[in-house]
PDB file of N, H, CA, C and O in Angstrom:
ATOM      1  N   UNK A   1     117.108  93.743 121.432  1.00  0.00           N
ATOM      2  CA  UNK A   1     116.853  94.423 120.171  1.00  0.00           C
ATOM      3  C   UNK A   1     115.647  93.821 119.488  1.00  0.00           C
ATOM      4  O   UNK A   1     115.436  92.608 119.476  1.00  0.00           O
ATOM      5  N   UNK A   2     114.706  94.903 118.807  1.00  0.00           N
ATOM      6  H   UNK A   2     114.877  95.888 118.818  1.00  0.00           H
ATOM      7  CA  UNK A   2     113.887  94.253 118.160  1.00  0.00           C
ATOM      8  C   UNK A   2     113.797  93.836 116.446  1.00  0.00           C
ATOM      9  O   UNK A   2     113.993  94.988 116.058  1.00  0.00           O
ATOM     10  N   UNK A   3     113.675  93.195 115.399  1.00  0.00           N
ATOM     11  H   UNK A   3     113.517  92.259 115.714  1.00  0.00           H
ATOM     12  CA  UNK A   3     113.166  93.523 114.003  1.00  0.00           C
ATOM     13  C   UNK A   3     112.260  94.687 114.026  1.00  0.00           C
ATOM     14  O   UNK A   3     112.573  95.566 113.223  1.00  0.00           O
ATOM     15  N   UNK A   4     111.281  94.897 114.700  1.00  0.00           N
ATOM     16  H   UNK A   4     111.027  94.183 115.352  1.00  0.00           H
ATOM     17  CA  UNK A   4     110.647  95.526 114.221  1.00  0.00           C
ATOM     18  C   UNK A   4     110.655  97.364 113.872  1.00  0.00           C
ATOM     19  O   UNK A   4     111.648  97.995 114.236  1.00  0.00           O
ATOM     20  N   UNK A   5     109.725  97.959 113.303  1.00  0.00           N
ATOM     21  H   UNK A   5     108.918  97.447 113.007  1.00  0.00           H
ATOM     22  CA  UNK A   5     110.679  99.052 113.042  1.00  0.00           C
ATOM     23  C   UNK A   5     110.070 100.181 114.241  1.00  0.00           C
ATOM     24  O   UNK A   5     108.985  99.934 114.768  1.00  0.00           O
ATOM     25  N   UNK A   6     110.881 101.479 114.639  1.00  0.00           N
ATOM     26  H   UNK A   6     111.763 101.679 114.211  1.00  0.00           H
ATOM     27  CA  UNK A   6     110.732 101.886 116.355  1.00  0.00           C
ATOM     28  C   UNK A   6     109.060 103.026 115.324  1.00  0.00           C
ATOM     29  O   UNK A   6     108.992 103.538 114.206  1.00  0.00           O
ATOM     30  N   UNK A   7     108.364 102.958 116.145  1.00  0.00           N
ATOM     31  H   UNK A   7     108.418 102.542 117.052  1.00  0.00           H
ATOM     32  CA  UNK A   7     107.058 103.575 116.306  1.00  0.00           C
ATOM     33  C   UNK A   7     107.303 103.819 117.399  1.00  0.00           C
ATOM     34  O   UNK A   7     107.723 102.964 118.178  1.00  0.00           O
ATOM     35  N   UNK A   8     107.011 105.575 117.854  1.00  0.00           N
ATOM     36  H   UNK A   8     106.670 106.270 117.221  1.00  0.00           H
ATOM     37  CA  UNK A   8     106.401 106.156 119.269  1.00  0.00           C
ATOM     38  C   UNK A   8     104.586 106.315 119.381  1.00  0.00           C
ATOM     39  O   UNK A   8     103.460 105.994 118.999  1.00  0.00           O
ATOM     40  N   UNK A   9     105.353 106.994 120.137  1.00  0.00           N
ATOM     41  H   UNK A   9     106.267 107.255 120.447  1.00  0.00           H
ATOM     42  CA  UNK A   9     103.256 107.058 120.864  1.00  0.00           C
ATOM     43  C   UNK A   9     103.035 108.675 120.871  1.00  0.00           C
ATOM     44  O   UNK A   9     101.932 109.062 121.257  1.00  0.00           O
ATOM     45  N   UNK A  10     103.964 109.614 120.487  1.00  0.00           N
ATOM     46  H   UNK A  10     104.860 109.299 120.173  1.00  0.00           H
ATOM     47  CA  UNK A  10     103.451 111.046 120.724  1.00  0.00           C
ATOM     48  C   UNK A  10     102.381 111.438 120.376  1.00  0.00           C
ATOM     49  O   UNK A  10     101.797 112.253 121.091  1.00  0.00           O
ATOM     50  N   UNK A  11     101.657 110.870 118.888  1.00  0.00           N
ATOM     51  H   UNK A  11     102.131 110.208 118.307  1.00  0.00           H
ATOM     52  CA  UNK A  11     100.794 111.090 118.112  1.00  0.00           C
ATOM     53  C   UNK A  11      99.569 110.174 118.406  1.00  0.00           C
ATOM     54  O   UNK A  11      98.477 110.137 117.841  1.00  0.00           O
ATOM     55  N   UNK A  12     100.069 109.423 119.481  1.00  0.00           N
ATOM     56  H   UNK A  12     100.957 109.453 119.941  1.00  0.00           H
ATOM     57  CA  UNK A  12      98.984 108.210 119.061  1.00  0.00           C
ATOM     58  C   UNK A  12      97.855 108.269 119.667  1.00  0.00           C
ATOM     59  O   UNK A  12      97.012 107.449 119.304  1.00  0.00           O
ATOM     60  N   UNK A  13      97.488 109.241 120.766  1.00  0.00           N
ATOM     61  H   UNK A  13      98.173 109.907 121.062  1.00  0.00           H
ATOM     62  CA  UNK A  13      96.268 109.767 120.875  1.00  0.00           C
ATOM     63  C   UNK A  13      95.609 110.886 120.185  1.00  0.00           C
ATOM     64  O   UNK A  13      94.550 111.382 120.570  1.00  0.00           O
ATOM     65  N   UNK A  14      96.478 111.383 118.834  1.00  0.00           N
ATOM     66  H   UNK A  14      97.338 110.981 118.521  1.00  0.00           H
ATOM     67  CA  UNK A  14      95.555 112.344 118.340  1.00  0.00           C
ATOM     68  C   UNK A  14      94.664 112.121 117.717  1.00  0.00           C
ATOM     69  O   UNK A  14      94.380 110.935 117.886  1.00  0.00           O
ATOM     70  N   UNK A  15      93.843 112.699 116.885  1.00  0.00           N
ATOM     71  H   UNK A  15      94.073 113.662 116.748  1.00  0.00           H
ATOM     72  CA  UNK A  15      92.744 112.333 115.806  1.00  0.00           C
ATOM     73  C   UNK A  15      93.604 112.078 114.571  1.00  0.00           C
ATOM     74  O   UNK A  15      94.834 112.028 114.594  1.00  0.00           O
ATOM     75  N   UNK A  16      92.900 111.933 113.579  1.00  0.00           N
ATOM     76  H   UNK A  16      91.901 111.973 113.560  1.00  0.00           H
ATOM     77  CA  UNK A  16      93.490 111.606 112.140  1.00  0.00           C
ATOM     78  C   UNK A  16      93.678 113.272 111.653  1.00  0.00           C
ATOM     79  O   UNK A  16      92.967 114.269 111.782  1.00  0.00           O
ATOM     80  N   UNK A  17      94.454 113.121 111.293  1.00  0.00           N
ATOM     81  H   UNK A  17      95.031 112.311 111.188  1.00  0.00           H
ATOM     82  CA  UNK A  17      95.460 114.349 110.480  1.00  0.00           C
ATOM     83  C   UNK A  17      95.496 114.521 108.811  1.00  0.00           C
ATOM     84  O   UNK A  17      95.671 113.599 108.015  1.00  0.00           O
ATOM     85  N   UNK A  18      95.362 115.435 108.601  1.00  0.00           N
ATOM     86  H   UNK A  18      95.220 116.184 109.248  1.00  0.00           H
ATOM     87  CA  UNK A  18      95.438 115.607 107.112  1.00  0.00           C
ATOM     88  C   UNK A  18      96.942 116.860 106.931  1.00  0.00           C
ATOM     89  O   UNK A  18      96.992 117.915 107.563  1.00  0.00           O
ATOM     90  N   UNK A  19      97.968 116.416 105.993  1.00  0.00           N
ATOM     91  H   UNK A  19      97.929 115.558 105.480  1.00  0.00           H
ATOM     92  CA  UNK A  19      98.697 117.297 105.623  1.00  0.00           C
ATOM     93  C   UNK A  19      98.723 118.192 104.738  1.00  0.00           C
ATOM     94  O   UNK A  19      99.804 117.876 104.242  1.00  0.00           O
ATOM     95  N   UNK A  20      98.374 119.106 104.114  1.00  0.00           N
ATOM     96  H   UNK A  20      97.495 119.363 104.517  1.00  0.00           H
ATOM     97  CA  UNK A  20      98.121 120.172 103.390  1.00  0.00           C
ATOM     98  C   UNK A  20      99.711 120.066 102.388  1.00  0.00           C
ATOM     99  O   UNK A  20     100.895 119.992 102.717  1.00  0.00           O
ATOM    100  N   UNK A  21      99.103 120.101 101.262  1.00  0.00           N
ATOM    101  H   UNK A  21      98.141 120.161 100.995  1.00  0.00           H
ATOM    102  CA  UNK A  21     100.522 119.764 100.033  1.00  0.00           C
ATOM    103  C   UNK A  21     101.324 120.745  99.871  1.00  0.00           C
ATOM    104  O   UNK A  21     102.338 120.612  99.186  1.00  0.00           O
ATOM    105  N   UNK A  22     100.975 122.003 100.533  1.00  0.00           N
ATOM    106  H   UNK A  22     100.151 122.111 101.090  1.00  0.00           H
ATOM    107  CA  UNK A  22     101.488 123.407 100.214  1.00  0.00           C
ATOM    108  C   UNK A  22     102.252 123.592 101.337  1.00  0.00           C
ATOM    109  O   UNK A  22     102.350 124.784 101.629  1.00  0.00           O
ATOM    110  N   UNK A  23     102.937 122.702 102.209  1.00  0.00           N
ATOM    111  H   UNK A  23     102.858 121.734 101.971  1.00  0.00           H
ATOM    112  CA  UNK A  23     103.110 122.371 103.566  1.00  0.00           C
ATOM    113  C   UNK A  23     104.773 122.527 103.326  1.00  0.00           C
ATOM    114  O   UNK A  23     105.310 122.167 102.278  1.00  0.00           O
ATOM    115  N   UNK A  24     105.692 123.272 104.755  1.00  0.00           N
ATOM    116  H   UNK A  24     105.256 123.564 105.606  1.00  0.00           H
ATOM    117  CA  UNK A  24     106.762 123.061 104.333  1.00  0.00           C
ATOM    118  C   UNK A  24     107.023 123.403 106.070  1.00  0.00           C
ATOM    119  O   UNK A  24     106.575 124.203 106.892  1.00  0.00           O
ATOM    120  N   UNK A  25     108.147 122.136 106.049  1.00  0.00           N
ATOM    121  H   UNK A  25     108.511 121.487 105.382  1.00  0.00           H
ATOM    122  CA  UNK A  25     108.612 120.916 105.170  1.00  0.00           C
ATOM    123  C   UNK A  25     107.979 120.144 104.316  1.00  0.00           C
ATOM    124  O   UNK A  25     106.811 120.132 104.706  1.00  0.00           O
ATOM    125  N   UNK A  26     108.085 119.446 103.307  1.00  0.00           N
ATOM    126  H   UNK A  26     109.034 119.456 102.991  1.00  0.00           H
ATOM    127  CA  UNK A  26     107.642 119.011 102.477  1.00  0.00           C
ATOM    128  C   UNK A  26     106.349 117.749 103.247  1.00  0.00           C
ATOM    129  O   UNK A  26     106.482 117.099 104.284  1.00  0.00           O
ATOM    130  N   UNK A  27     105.197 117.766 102.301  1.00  0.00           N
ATOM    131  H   UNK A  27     105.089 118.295 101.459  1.00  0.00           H
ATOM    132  CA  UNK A  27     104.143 117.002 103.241  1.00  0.00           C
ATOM    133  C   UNK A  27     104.799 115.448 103.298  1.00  0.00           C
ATOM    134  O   UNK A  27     104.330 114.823 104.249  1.00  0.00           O
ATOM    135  N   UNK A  28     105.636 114.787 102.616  1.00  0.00           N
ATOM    136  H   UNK A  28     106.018 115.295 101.844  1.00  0.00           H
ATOM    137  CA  UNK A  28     105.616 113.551 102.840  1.00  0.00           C
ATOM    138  C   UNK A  28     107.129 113.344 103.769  1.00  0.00           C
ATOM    139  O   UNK A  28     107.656 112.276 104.078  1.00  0.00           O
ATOM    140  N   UNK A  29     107.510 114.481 104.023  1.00  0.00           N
ATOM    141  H   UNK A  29     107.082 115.349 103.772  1.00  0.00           H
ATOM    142  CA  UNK A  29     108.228 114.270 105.360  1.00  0.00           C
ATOM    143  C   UNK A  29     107.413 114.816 106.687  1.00  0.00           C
ATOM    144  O   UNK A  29     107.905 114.515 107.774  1.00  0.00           O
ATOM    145  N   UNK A  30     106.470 115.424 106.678  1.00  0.00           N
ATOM    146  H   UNK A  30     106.070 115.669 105.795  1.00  0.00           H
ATOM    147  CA  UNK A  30     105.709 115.378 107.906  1.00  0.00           C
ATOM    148  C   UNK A  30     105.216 114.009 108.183  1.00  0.00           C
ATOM    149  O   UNK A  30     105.505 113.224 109.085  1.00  0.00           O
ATOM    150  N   UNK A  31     103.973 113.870 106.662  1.00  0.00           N
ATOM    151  H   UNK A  31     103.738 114.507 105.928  1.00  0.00           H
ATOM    152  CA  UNK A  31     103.691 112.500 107.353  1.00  0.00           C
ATOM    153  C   UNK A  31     104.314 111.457 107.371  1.00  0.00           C
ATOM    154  O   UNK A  31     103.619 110.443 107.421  1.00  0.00           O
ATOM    155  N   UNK A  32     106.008 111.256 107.336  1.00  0.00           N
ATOM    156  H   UNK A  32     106.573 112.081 107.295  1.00  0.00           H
ATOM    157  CA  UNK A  32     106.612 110.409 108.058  1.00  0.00           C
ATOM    158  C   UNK A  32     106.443 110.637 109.304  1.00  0.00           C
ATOM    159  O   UNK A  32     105.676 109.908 109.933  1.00  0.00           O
ATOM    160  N   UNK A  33     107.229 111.871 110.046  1.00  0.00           N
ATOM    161  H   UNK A  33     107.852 112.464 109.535  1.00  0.00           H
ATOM    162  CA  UNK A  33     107.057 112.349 111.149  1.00  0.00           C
ATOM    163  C   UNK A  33     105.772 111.955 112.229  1.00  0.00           C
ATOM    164  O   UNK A  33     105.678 111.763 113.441  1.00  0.00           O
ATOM    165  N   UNK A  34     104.821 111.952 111.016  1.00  0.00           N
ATOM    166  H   UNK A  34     104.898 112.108 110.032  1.00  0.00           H
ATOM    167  CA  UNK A  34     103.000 111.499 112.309  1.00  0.00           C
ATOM    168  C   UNK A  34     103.280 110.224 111.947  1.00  0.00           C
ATOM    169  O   UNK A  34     102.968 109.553 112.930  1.00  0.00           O
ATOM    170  N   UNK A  35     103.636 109.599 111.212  1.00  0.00           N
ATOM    171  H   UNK A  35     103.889 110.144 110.413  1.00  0.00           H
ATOM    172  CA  UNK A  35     103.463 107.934 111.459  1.00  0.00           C
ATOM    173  C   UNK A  35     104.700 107.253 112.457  1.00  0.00           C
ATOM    174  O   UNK A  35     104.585 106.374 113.311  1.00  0.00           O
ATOM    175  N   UNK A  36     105.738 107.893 112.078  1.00  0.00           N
ATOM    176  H   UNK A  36     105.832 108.607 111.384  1.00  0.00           H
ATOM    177  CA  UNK A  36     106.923 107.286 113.327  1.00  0.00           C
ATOM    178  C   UNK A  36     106.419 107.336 114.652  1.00  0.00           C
ATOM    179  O   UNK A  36     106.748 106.505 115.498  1.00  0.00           O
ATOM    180  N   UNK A  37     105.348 108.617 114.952  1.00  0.00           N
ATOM    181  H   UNK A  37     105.080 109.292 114.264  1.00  0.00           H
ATOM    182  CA  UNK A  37     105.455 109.202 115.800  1.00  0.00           C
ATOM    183  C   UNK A  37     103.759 108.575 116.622  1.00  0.00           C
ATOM    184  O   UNK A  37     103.383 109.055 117.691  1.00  0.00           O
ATOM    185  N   UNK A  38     102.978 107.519 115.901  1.00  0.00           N
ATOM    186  H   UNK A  38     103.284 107.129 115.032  1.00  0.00           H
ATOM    187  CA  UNK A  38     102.305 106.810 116.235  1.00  0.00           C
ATOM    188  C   UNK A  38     101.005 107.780 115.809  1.00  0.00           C
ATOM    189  O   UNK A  38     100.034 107.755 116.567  1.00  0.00           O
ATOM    190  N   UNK A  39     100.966 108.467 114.852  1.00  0.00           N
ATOM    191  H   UNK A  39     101.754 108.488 114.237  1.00  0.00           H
ATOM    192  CA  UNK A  39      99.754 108.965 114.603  1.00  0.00           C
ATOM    193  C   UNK A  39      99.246 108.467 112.714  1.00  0.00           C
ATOM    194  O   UNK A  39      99.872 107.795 111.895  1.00  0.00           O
ATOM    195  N   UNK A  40      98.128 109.033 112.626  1.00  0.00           N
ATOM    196  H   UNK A  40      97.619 109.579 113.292  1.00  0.00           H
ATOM    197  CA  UNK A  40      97.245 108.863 111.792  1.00  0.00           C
ATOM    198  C   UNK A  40      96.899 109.962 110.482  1.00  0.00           C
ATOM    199  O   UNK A  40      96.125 110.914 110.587  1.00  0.00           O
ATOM    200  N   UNK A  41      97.562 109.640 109.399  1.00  0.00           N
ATOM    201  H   UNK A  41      98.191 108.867 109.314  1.00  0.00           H
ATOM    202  CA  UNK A  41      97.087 110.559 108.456  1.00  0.00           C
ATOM    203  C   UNK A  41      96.076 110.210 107.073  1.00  0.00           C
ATOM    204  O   UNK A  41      96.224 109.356 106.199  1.00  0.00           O
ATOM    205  N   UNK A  42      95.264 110.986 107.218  1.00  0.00           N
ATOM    206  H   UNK A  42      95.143 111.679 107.928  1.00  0.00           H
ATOM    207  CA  UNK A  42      94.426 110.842 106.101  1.00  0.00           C
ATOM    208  C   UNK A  42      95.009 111.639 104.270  1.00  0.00           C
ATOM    209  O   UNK A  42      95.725 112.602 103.997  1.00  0.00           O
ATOM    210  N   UNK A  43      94.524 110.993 103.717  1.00  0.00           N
ATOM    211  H   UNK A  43      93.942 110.211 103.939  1.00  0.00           H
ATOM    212  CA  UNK A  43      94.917 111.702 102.429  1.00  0.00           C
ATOM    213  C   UNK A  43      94.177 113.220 101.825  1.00  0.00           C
ATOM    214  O   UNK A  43      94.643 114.232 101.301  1.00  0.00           O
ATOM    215  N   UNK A  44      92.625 112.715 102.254  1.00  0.00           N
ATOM    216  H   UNK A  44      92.247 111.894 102.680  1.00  0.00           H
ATOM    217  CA  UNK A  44      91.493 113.800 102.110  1.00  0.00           C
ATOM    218  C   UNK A  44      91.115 114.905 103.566  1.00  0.00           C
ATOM    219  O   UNK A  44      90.551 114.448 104.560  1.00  0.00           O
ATOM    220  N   UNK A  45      91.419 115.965 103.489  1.00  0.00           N
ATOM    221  H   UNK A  45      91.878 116.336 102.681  1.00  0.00           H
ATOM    222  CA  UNK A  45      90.899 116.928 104.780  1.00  0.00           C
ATOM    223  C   UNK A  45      89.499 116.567 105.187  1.00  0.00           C
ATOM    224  O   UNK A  45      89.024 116.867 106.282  1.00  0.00           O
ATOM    225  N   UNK A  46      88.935 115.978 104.350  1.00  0.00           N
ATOM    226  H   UNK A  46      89.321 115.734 103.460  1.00  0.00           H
ATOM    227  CA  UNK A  46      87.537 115.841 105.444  1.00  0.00           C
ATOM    228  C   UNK A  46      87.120 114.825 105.695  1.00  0.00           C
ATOM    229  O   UNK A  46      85.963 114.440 105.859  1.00  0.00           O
ATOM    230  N   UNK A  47      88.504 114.098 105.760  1.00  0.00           N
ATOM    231  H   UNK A  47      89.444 114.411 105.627  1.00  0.00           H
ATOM    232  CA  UNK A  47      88.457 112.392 106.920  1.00  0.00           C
ATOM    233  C   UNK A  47      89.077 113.234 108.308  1.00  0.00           C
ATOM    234  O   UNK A  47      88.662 112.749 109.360  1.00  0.00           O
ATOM    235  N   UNK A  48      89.715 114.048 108.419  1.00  0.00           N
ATOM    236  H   UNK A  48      90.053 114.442 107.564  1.00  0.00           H
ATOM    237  CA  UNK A  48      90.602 114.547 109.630  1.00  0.00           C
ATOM    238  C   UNK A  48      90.016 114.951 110.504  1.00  0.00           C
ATOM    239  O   UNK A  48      88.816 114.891 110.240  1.00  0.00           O
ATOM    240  N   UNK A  49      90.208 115.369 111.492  1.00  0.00           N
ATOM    241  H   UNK A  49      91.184 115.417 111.706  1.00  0.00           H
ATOM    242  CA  UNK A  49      90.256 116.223 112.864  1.00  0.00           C
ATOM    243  C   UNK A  49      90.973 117.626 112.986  1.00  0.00           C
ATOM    244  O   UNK A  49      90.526 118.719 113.333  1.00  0.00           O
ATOM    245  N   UNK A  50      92.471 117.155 112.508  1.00  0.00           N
ATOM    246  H   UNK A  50      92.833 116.267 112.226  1.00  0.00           H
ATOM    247  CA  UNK A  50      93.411 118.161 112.432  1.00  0.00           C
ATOM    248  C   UNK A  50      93.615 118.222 111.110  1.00  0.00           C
ATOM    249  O   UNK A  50      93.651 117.250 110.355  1.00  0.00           O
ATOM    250  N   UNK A  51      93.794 119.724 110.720  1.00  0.00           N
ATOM    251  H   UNK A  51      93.765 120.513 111.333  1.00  0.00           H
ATOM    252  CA  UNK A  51      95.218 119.641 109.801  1.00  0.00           C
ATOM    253  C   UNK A  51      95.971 121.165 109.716  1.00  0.00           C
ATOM    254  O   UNK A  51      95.745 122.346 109.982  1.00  0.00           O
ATOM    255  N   UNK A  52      97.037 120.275 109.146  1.00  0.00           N
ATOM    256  H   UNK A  52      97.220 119.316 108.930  1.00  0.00           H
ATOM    257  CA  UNK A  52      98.819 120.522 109.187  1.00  0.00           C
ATOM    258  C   UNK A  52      98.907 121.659 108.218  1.00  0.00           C
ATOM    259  O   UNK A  52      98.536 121.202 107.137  1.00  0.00           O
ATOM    260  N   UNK A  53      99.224 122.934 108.087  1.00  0.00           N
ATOM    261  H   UNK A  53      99.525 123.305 108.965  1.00  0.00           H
ATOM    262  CA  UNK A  53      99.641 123.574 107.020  1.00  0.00           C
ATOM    263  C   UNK A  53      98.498 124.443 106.575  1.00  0.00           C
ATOM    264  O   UNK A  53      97.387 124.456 107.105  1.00  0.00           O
ATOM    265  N   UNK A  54      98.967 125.327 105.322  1.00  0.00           N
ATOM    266  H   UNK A  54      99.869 125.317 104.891  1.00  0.00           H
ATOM    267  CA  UNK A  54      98.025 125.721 104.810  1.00  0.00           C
ATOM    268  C   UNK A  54      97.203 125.110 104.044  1.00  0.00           C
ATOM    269  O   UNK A  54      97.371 124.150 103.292  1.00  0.00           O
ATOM    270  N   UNK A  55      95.664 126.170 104.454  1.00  0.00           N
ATOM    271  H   UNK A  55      95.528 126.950 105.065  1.00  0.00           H
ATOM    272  CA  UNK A  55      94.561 125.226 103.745  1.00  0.00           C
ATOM    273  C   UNK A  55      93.597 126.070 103.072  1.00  0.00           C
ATOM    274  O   UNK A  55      93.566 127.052 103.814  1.00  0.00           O
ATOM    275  N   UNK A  56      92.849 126.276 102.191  1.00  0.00           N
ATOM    276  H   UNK A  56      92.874 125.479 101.588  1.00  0.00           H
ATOM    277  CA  UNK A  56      91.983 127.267 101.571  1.00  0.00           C
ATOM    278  C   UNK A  56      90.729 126.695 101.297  1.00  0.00           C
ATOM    279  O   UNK A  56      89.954 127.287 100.545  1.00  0.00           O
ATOM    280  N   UNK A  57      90.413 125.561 101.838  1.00  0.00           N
ATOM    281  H   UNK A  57      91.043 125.080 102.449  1.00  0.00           H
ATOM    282  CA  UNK A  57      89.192 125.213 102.188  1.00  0.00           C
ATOM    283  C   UNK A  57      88.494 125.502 102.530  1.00  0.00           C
ATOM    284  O   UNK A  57      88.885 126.614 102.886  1.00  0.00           O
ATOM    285  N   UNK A  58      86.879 125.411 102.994  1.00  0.00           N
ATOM    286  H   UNK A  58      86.561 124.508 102.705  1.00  0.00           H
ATOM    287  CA  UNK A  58      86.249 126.094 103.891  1.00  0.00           C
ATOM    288  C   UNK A  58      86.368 125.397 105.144  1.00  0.00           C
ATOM    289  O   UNK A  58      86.227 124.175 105.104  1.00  0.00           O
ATOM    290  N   UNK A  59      86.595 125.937 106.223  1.00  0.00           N
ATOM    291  H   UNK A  59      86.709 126.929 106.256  1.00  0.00           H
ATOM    292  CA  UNK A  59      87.106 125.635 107.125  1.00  0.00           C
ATOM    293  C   UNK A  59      85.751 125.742 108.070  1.00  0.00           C
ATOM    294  O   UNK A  59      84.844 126.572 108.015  1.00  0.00           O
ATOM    295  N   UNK A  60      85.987 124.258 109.234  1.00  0.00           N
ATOM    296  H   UNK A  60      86.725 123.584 109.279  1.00  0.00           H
ATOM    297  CA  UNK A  60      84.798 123.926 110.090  1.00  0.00           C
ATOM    298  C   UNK A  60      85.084 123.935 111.324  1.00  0.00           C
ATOM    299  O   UNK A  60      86.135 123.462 111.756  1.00  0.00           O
ATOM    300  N   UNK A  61      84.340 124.380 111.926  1.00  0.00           N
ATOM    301  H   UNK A  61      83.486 124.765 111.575  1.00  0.00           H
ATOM    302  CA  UNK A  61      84.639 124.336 113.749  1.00  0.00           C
ATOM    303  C   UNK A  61      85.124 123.494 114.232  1.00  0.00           C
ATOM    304  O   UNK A  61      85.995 123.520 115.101  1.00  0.00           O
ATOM    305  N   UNK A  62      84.433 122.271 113.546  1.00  0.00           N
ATOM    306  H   UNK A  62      83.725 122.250 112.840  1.00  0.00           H
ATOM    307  CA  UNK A  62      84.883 120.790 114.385  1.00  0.00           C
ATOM    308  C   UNK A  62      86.387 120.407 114.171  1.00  0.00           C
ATOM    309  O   UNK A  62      86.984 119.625 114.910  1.00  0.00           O
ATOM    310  N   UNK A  63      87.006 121.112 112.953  1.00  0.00           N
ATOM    311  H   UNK A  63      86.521 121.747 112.353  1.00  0.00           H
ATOM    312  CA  UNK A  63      88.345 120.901 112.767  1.00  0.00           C
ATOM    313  C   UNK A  63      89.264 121.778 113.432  1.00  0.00           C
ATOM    314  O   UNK A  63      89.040 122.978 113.589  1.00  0.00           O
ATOM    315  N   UNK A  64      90.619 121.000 113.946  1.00  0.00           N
ATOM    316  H   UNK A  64      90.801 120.025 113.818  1.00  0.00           H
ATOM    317  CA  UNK A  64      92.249 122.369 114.109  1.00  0.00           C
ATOM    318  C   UNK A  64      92.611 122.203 112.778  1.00  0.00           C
ATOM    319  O   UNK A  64      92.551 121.351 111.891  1.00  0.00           O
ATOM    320  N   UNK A  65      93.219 123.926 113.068  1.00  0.00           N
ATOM    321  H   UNK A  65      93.268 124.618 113.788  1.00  0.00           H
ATOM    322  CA  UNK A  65      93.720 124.026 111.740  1.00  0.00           C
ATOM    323  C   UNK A  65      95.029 124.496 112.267  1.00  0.00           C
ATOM    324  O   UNK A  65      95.137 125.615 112.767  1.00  0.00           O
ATOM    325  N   UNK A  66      96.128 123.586 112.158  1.00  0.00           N
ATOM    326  H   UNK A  66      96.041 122.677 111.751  1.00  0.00           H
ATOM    327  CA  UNK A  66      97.563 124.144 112.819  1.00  0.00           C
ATOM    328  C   UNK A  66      98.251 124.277 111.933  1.00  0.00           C
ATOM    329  O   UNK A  66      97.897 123.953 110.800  1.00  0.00           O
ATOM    330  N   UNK A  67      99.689 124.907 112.259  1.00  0.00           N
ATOM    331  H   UNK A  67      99.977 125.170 113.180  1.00  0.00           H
ATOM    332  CA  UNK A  67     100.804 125.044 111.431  1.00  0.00           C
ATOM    333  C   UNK A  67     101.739 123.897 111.303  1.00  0.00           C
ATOM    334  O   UNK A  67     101.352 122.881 111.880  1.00  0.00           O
ATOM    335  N   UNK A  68     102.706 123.830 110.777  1.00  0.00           N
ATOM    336  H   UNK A  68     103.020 124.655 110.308  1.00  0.00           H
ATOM    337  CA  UNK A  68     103.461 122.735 110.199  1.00  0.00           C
ATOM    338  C   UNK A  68     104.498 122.785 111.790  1.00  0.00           C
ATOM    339  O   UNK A  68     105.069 121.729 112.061  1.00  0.00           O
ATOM    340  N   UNK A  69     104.662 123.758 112.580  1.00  0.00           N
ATOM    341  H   UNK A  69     104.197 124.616 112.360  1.00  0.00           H
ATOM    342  CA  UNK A  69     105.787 124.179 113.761  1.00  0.00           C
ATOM    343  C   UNK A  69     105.250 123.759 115.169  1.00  0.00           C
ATOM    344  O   UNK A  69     105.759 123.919 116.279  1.00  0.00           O
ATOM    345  N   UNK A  70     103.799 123.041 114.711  1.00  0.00           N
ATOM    346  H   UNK A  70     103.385 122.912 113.810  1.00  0.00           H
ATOM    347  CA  UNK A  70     102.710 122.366 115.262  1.00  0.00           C
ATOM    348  C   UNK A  70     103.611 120.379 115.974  1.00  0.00           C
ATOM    349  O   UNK A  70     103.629 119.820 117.071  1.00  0.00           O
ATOM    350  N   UNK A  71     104.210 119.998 114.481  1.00  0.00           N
ATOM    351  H   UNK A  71     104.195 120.451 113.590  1.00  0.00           H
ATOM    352  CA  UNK A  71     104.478 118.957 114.352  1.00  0.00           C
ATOM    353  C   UNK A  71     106.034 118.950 115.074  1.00  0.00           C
ATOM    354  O   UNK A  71     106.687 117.907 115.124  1.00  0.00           O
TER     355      UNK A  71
END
């Protein structure tokens, strides 16, 4: 057994993630979900790669723009 607390790896090759607040399930149970899950979330969408949910931004090529059914 370890102390420490269980982190996976599903996430842990993705890019940094941004969760969209309008997001449901609620965004700060997703980004539990990407951090258990060994990934990376940003607070601001245009630190990310991905993001989670709806977004009304202007939206850039270089970014995914997925759904929450994504996670």
């Amino acid at each position: 057994l370890s102390a420490e607390p269980y982190r996976g790896t599903l996430f842990a090759d993705q890019p940094v993630m941004f969760v969209s607040p309008a997001s449901r399930p609620p965004t700060a149970s997703l980004c539990g979900l990407v951090h258990l899950s060994g990934g990376r979330v940003s607070q601001v969408p245009r630190q990310a790669s991905i993001i989670i949910g709806p977004y009304s931004g202007k939206k850039k090529a270089t970014v995914k723009y997925l759904s929450e059914k994504w996670i």
